[in-house]
DRENLO-671636 format. One record per residue: x, y, z of N, C-alpha, C in turn; residue number from 1; residue in one letter. Coordinates in steps of 0.1 Angstrom, whole numbers, plus 5000, padded with zeros to 4 digits. Example, Ala and Ser with C-alpha at 12.3 -4.5 7.8 and 13.67 -1.06 7.14 Angstrom:
// DRENLO-671636
5132|4943|5078|5123|4955|5078|5132|4967|5078|1|a
5128|4978|5071|5137|4989|5071|5129|5000|5079|2|s
// end
This chain:
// DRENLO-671636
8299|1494|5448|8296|1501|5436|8284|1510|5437|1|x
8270|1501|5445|8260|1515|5445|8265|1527|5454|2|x
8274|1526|5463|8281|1538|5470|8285|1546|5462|3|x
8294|1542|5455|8302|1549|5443|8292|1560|5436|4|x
8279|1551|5431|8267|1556|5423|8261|1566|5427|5|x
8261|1567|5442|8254|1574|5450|8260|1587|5451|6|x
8272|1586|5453|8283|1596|5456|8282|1607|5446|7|x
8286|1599|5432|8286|1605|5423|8277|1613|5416|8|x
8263|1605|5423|8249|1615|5416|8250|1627|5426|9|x
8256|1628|5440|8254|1635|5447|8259|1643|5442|10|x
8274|1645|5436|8282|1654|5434|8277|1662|5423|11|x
8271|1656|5416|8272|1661|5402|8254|1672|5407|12|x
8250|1670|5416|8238|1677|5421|8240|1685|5426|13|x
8252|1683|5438|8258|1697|5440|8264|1709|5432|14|x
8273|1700|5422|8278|1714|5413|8271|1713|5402|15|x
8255|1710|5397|8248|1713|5392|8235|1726|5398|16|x
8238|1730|5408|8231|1737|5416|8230|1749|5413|17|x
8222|1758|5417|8221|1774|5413|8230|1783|5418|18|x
8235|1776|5431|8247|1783|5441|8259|1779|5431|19|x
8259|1770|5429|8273|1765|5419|8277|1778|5409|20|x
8266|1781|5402|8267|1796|5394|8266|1807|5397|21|x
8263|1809|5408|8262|1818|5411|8277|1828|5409|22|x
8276|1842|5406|8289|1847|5403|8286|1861|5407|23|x
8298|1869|5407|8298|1881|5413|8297|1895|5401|24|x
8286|1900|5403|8277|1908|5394|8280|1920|5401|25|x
8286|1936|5390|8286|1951|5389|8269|1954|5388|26|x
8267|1966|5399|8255|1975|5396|8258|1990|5395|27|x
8256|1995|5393|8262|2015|5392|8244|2017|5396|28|x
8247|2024|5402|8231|2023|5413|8231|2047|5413|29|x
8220|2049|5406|8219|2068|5407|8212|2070|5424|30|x
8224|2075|5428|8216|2074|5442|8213|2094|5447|31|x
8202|2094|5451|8192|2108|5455|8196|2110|5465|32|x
8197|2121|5467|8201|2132|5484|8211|2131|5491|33|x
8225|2129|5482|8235|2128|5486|8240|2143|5481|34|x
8241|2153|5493|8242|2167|5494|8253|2170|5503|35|x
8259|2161|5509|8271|2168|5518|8284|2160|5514|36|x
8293|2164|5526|8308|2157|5522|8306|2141|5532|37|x
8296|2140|5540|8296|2125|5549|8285|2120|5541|38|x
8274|2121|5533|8268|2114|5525|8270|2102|5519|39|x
8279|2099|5512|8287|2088|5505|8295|2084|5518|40|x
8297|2087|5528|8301|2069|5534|8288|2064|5542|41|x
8275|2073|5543|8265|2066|5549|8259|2058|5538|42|x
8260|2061|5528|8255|2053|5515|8264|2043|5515|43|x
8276|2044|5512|8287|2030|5514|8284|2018|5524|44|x
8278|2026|5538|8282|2019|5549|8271|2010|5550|45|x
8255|2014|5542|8242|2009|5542|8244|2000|5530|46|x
8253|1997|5522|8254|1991|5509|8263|1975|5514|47|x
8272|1978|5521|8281|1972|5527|8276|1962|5535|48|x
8263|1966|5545|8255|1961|5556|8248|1946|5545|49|x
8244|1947|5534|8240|1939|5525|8246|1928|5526|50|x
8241|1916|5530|8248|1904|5525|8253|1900|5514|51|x
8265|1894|5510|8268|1892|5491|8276|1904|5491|52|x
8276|1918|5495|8281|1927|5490|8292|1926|5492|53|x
8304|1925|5479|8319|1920|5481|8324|1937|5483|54|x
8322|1945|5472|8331|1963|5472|8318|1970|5471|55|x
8326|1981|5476|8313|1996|5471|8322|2007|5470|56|x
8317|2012|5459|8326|2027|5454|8313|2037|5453|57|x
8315|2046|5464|8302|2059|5461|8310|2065|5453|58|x
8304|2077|5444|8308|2092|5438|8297|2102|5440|59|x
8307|2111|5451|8297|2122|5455|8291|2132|5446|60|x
8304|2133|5433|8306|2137|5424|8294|2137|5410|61|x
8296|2125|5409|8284|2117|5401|8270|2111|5404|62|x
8271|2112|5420|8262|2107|5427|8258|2096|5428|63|x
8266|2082|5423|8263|2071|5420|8273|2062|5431|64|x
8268|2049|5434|8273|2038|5440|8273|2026|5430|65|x
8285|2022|5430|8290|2009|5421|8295|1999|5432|66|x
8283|1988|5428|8282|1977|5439|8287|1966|5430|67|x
8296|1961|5440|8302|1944|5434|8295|1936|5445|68|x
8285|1924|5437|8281|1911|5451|8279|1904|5442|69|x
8278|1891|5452|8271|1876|5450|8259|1877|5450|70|x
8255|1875|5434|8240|1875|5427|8235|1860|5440|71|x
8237|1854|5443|8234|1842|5450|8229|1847|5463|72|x
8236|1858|5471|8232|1863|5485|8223|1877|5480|73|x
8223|1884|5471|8222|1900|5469|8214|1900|5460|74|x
8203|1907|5460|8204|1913|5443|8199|1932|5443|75|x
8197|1932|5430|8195|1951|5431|8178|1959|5443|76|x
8172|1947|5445|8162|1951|5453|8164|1956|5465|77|x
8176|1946|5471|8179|1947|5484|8192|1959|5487|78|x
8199|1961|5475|8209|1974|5473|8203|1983|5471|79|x
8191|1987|5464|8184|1999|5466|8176|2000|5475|80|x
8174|1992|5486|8164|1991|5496|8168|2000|5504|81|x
8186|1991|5505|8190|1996|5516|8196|2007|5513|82|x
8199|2017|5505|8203|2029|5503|8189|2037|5505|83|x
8177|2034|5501|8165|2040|5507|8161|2040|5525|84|x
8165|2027|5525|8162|2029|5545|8172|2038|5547|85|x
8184|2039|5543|8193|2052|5549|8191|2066|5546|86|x
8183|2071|5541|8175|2082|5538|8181|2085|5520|87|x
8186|2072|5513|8193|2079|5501|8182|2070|5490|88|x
8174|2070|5483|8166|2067|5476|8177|2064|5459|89|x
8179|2052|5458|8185|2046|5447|8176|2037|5431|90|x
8187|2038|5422|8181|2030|5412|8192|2033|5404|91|x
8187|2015|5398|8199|2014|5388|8202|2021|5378|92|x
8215|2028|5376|8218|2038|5364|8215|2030|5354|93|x
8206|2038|5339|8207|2030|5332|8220|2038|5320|94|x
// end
């Protein structure tokens, strides 16, 4: 029976956890100095390199990157980081 007890506080600690919630979060990110027709896949390909990051949609158009990730591995610091180390300086559209 204390097995049982043990088990069960375990379990309920695990899916009481912060990883447990963790869920997959849209950002539409205004990204700077995207001036040619290969710009938007260097921005994609620096977005993608992110851990968590599940999709990435650039618009050369709009000049914006729409990131889908795991708030649990990712968040917007590290998606505009890394669009700045690639010479593209980002922030979240508001």
């Amino acid at each position: 029976m204390n097995k049982f007890l043990t088990l069960a506080a375990f379990a309920v600690g695990v899916v009481a956890s912060p990883a447990a919630f963790a869920a997959d979060k849209t950002v539409t990110l205004a990204v700077n100095n995207m001036d040619c027709a290969a710009c938007p896949s260097i921005v994609k390909g620096s977005l993608e390199a992110v851990p968590g990051v599940a999709k990435v949609a650039v618009s050369f158009k709009d000049k914006t990157a729409t990131v889908i990730y795991d708030d649990a591995k990712a968040d917007v610091n590290q998606l505009t980081s890394a669009t700045t180390k690639a010479g593209y300086p980002s922030a979240p559209k508001s």
